[in-house]
C-alpha positions in Angstrom: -18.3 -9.3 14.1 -18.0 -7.9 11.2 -15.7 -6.4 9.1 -13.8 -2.9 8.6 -12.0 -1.3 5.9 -9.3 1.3 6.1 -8.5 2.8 2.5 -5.0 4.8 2.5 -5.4 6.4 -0.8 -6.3 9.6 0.6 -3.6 9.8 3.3 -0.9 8.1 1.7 1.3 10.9 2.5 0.2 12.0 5.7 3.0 10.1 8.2 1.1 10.7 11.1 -2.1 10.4 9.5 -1.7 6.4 8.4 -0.3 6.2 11.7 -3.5 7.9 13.9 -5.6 5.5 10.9 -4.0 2.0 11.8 -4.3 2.7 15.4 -7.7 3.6 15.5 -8.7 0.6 13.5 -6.7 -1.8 15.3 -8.6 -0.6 18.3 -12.3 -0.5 16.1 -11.3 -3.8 15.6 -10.2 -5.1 19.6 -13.2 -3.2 20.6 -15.7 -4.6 18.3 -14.6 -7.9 18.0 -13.6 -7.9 14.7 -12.8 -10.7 12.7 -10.9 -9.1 9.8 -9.6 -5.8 8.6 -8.9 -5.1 5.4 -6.1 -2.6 4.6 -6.3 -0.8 1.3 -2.7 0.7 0.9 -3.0 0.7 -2.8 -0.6 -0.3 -5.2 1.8 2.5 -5.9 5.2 2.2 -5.4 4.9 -0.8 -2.4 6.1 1.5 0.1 2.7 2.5 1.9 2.5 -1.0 2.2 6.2 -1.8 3.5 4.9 1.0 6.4 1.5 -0.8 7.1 3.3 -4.3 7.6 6.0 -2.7 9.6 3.4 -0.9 11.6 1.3 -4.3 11.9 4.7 -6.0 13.0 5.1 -3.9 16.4 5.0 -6.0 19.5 1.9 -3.8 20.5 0.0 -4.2 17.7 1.1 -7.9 16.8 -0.6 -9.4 20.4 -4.5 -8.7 18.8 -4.2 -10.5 15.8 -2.7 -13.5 14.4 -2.1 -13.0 10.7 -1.6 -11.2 7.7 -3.0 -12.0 4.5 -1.8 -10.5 1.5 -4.1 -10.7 -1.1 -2.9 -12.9 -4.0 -5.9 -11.5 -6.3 -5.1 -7.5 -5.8 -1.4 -6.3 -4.5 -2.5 -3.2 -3.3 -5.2 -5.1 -0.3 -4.1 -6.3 3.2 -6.2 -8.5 5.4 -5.6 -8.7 9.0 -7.1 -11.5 11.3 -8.4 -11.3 14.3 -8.2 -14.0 17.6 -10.5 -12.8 19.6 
């Protein structure tokens, strides 16, 4: 029920890394009935988090949650909610 946390900082340049990442907590998430991820692509130069929301855009991955929040408080944060 919780929550999970994915922090990118150590993989930010890692393609297939981020990629292995999301989907493994997309799935952490379906599995455990997760109400909300939070995605910590960190600020930098916005492109980490261009990729995650493109990422969280795919028709596959779009069908297990229903939005995105970006967090007004901390640019470099994503949360993603969960309809279980």
């Amino acid at each position: 029920m919780g929550k999970l946390k994915l922090d990118l900082h150590d993989i930010f340049n890692k393609g297939e890394k981020i990629e292995t990442a999301l989907n493994q907590i997309i799935e952490d998430a379906v599995n455990q009935k997760i109400k909300t991820i939070e995605i910590i692509p960190g600020k930098g130069s916005g492109q980490l988090k261009k990729r995650v929301i493109r990422f969280l855009q795919q028709k596959h991955i779009k069908q297990h949650y229903h939005r995105i929040e970006k967090d007004s408080k901390n640019f470099g944060r994503l949360f993603v909610h969960f309809k279980h």
